[in-house]
C-alpha positions as CSV (number, residue, x, y, z in Angstrom):
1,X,19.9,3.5,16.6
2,X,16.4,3.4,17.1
3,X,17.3,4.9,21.2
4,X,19.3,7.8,19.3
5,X,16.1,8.6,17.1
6,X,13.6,8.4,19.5
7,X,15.8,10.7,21.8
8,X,16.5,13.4,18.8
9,X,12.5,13.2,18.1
10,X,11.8,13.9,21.9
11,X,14.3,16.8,22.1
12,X,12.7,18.6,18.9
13,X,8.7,17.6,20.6
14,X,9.9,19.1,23.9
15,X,11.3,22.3,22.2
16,X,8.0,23.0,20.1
17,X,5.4,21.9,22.6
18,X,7.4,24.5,24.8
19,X,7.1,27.4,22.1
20,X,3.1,26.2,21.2
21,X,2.0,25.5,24.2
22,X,3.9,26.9,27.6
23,X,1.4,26.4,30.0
24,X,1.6,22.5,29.6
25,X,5.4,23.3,30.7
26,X,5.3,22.7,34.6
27,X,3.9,19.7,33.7
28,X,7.5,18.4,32.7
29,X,9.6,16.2,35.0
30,X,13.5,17.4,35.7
31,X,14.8,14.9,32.9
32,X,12.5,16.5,30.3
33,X,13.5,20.4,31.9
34,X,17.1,19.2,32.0
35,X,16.8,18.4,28.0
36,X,14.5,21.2,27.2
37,X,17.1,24.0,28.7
38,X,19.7,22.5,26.9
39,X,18.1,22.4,23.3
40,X,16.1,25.8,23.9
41,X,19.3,27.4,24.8
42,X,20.8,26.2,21.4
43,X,18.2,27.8,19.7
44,X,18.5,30.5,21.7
45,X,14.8,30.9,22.7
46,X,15.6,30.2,26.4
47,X,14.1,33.9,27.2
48,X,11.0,33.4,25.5
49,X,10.2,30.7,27.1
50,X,10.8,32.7,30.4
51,X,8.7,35.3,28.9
52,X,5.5,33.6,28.2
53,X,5.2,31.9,31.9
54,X,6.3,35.2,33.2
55,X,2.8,36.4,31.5
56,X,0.9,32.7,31.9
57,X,1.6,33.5,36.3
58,X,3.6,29.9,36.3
59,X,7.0,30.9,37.0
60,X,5.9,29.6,40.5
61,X,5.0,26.4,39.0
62,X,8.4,25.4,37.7
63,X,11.2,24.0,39.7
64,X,13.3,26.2,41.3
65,X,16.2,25.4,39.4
66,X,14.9,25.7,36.5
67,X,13.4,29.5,36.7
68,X,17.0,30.0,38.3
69,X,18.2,29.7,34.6
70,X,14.8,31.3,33.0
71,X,16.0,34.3,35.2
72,X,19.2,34.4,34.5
73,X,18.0,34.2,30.3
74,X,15.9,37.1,31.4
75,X,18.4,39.3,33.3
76,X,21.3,39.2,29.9
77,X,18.3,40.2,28.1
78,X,17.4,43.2,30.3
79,X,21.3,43.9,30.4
80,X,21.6,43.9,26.0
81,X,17.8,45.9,25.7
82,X,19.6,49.0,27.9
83,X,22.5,48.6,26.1
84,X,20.7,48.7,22.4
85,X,18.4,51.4,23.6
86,X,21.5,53.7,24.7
87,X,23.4,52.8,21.6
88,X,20.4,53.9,19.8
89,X,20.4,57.2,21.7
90,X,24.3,57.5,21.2
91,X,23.8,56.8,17.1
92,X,21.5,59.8,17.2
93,X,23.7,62.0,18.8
94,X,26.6,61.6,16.7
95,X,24.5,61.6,13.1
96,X,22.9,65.3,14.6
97,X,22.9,67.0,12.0
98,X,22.9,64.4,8.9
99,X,19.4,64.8,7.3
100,X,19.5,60.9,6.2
101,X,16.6,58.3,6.8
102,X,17.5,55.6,9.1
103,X,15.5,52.3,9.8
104,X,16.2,50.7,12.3
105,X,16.0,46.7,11.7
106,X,15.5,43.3,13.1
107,X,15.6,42.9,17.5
108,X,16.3,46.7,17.1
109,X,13.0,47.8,15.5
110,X,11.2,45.5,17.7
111,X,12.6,46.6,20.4
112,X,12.1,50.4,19.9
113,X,8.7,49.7,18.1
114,X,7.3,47.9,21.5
115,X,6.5,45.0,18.8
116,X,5.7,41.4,20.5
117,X,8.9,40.0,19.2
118,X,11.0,42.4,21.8
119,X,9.5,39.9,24.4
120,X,12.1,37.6,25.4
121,X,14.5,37.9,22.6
122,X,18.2,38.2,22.9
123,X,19.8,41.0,21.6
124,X,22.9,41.5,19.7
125,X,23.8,44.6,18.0
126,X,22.2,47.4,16.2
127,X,21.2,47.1,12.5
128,X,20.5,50.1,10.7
129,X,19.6,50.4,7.0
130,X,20.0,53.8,5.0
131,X,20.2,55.0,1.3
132,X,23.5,53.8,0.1
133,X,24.6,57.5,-1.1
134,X,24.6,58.2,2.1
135,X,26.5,55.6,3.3
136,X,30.0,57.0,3.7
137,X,29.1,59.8,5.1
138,X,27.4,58.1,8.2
139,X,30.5,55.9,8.5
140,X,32.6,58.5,8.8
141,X,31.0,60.6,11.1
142,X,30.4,57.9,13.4
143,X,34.2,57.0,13.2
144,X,34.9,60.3,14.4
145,X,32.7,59.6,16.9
146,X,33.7,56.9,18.8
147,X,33.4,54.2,16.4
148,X,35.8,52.2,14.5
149,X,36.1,49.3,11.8
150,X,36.7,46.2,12.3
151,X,39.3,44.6,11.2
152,X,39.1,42.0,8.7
153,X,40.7,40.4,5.8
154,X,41.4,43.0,3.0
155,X,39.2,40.1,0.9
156,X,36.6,40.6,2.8
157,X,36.4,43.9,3.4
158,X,36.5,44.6,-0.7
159,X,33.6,41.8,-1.3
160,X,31.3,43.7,1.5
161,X,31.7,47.0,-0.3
162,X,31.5,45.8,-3.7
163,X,29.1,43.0,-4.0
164,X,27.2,42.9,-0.6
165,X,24.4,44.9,1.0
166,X,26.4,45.9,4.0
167,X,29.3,47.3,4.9
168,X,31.9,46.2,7.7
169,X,30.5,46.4,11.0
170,X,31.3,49.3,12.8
171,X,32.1,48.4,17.1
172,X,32.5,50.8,19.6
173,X,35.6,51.8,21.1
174,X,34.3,52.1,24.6
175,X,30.9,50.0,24.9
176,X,32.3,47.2,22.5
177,X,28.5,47.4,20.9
178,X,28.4,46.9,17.1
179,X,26.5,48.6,14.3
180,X,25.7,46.9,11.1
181,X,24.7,49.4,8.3
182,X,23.1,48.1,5.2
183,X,21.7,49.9,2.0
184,X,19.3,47.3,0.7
185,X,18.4,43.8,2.3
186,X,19.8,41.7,0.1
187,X,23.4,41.8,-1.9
188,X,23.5,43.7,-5.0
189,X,23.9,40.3,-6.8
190,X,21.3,38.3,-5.5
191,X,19.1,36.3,-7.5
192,X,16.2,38.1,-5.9
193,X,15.6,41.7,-6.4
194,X,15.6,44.1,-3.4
195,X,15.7,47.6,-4.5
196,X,15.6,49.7,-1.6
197,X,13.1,52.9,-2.4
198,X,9.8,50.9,-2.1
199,X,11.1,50.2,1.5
200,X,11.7,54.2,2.4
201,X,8.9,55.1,0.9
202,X,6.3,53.1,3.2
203,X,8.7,53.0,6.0
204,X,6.9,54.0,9.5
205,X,8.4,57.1,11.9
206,X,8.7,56.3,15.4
207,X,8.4,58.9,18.4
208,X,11.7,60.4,17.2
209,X,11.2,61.4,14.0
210,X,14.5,60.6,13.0
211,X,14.2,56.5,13.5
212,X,11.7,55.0,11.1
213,X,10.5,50.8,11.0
214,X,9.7,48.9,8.1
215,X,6.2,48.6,7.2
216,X,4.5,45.9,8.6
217,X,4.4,43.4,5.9
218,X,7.7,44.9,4.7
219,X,8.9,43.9,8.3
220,X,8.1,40.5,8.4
221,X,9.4,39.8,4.6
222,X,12.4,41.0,5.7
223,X,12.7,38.5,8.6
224,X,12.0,35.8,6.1
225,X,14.4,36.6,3.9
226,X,17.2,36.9,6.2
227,X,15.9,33.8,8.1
228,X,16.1,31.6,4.4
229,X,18.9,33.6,2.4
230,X,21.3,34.0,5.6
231,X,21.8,29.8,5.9
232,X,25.0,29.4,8.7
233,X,26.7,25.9,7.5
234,X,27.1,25.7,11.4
235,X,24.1,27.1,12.6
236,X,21.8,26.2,10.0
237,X,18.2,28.3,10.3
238,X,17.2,30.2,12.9
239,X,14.2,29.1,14.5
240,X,14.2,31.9,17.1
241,X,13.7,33.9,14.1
242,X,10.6,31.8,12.6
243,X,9.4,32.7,15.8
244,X,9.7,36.2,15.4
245,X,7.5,35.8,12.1
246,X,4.8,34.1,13.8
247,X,4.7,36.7,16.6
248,X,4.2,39.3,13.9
249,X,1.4,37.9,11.8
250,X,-0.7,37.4,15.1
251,X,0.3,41.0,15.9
252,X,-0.2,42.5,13.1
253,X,-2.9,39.7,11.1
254,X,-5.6,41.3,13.3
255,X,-6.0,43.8,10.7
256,X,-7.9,42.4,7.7
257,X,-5.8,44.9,5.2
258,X,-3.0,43.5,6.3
259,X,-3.7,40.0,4.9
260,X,-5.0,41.4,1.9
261,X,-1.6,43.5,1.4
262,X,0.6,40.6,2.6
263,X,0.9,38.8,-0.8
264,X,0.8,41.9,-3.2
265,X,3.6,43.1,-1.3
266,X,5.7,40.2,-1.5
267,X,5.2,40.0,-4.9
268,X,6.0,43.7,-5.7
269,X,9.5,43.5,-3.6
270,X,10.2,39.7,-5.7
271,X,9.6,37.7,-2.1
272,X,6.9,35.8,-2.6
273,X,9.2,32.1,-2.7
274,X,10.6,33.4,1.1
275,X,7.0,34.0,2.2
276,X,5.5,30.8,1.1
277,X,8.4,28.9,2.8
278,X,7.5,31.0,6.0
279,X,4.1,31.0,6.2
280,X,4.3,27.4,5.2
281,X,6.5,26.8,8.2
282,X,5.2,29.1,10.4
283,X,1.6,27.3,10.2
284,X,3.8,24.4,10.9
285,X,5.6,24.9,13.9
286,X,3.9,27.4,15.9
287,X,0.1,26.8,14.7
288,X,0.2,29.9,12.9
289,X,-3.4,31.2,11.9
290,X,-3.1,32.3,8.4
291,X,-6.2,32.6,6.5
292,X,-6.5,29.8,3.4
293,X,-7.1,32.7,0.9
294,X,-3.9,33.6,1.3
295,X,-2.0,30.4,1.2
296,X,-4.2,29.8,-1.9
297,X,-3.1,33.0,-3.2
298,X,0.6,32.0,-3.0
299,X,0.5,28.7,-4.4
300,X,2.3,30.0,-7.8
301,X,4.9,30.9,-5.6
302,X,6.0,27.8,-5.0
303,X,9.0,25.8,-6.0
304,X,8.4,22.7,-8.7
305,X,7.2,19.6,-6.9
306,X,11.1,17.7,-6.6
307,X,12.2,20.7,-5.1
308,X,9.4,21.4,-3.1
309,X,9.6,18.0,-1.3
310,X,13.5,18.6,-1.1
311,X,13.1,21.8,0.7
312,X,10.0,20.6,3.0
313,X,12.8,17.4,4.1
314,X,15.7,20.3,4.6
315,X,14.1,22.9,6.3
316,X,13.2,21.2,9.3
317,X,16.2,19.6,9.8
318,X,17.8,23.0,9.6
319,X,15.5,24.8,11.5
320,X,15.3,22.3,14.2
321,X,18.3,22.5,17.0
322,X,19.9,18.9,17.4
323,X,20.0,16.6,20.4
324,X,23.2,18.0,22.3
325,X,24.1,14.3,23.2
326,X,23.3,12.5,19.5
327,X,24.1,15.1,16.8
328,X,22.3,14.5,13.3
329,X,24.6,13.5,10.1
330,X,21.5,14.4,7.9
331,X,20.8,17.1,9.9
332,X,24.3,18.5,9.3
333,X,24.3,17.5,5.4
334,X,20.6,19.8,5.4
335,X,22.4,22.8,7.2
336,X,25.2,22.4,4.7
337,X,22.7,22.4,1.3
338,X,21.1,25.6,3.1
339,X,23.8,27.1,2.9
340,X,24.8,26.7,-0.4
341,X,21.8,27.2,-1.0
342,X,21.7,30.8,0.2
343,X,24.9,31.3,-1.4
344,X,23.9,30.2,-5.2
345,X,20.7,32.8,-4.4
346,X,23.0,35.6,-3.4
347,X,25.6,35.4,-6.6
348,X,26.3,34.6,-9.7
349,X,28.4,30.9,-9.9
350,X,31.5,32.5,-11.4
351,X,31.8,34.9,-8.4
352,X,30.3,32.3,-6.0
353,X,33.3,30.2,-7.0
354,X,35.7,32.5,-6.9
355,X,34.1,33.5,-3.2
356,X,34.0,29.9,-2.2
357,X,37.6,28.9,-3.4
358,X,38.9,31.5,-1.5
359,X,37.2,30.9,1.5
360,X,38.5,27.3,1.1
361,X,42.2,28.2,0.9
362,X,42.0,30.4,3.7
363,X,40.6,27.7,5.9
364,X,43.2,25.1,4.6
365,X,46.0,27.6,5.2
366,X,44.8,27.8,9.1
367,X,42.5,31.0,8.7
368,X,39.8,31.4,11.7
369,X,37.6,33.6,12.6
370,X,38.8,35.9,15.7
371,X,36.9,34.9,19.0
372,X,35.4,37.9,20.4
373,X,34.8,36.7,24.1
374,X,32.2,40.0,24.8
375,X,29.8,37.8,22.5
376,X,30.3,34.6,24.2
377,X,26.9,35.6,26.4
378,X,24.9,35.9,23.5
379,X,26.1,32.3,22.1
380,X,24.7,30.7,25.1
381,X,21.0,32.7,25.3
């Protein structure tokens, strides 16, 4: 037992000395590389490791092997940034003519922002939010145009249109490329409030006039909330998306208004609990400089001490990828409480019941989700 742990703590050490610190990586011997590619590619950061030695000049340093898979990370993420940029350009052309705000979000606004994130981060479809009146209109036009819905269980597609803050996703019929349109970040029965219009309202225009971004601040508590309200009982957190947070507080913490803004912000929106957690964590992981003022500022925010020693125990082991070889039981009881977690935070318990129960009987009856083998690339980045 004691080999197992010392194995799952060298796995997580390897991964996050890898992240911190890349220039210490061709330092590593083969059996540390052979682990490291194997945990970094479960967490899917295996092209932004290949992206900060391609800027540190080591890529030479590494063994060849090794930057044969770095390269290979790098060239599916070339491959899906052409392919989100044209489906951007394609979305365009088939909403000419609809005077609607759209904002682009997540890998997509990085991406078309030029935003540090963009650097060595897979991408997987595009994620667009508008006002919800305009909604239908936007689906069907881009049905006409090329686009159709994906089929799912008449269940499911009523609880996305009634409760959630999406609809369907909408694939194309040719490029196979999805679009994800949401109304507001979070469902319309979450525990935290999310009205939209704040968001609009300081949303920034890029060179097309027609494509906005979140706000800065408005940016990065959006990629907290999704990171802590979107738990996968599977999955568990995202770290590659932690990392994204960090990347955009050194981006955009070089402003001092932006720190000063940061907290108000969250507060005003109601995600101030998602903020400490990631700035918290952030500062944890990745050595995140945040200045004390503000983590002073956002002590109220925090949960009451049981739960606050609870979540600092679960969050790791969620956030963390497992050892491929030894797979955690605690860590897959924390992934699990995330989840339900996220789930008690985005309804009520009579309609979480009612969602969970029939989730349940559709599993015991067989149910599974369809395999969609175009994805199967981005499973493995």
């Amino acid at each position: 037992m004691a080999k197992v742990a010392n194995e799952r703590l060298r796995a997580r050490k390897l991964l996050l000395d890898a992240l911190k610190m890349p220039e210490t990586l061709p330092a590593l011997s083969l059996a540390d590389w052979e682990l490291l590619l194997r945990v970094a590619r479960r967490a899917r950061v295996l092209g932004r490791l290949e992206s900060a030695l391609h800027h540190a000049g080591l890529l030479g340093d590494i063994p060849p092997p090794v930057a044969a898979h770095l390269r290979a990370a790098r060239n599916v993420i070339k491959h899906r940034k052409t392919l989100i940029s044209w489906e951007v350009n394609r979305l365009l052309w088939a909403l000419k003519g609809i005077d609607a705000p759209l904002i682009l979000l997540k890998g997509t606004a990085y991406l078309l922002a030029d935003l540090p994130p963009a650097q060595g981060r897979i991408f997987a479809d595009v994620d667009l939010l508008v006002p919800e009146d305009r909604v239908r209109e936007i689906e069907e036009r881009l049905v006409e145009r090329g686009w159709f819905k994906t089929e799912i269980d008449p269940y499911d597609d009523r609880y996305y249109r009634v409760w959630m803050h999406e609809i369907p996703p909408l694939r194309h019929r040719e490029r196979g490329t999805e679009i994800d349109i949401h109304h507001r970040l979070l469902p319309k029965t979450s525990h935290l409030a999310s009205a939209p219009a704040p968001l609009f309202a300081a949303a920034r225009t890029l060179a097309d006039p027609r494509l906005r971004v979140l706000a800065p601040a408005d940016m990065i508590l959006h990629a907290l909330v999704h990171l802590f309200l979107e738990g996968d009982p599977d999955e568990g957190l995202r770290l590659r998306d932690l990392a994204d947070v960090h990347d955009l507080l050194c981006h955009h913490g070089q402003e001092p208004a932006f720190w000063a803004s940061l907290v108000p912000r969250a507060r005003a929106l109601g995600f101030q609990r998602p903020l400490f957690y990631g700035l918290h964590h952030a500062h944890q992981f990745f050595g995140t400089p945040i200045p004390p003022d503000v983590l002073h500022e956002l002590e109220d925010a925090a949960p009451a001490w049981p739960i606050r020693k609870l979540m600092n125990r679960l969050i790791p082991l969620a956030l963390l990828p497992g050892h491929p070889d030894h797979p955690s039981h605690l860590a897959a009881l924390a992934r699990w409480l995330i989840y339900v977690r996220a789930h008690w935070l985005r309804m009520p318990p009579g309609l979480l019941i009612k969602h969970l129960s029939h989730k349940a009987w559709l599993r015991f009856r067989g149910f599974r989700k369809r395999v969609d083998l175009a994805q199967l690339d981005l499973k493995q980045q």
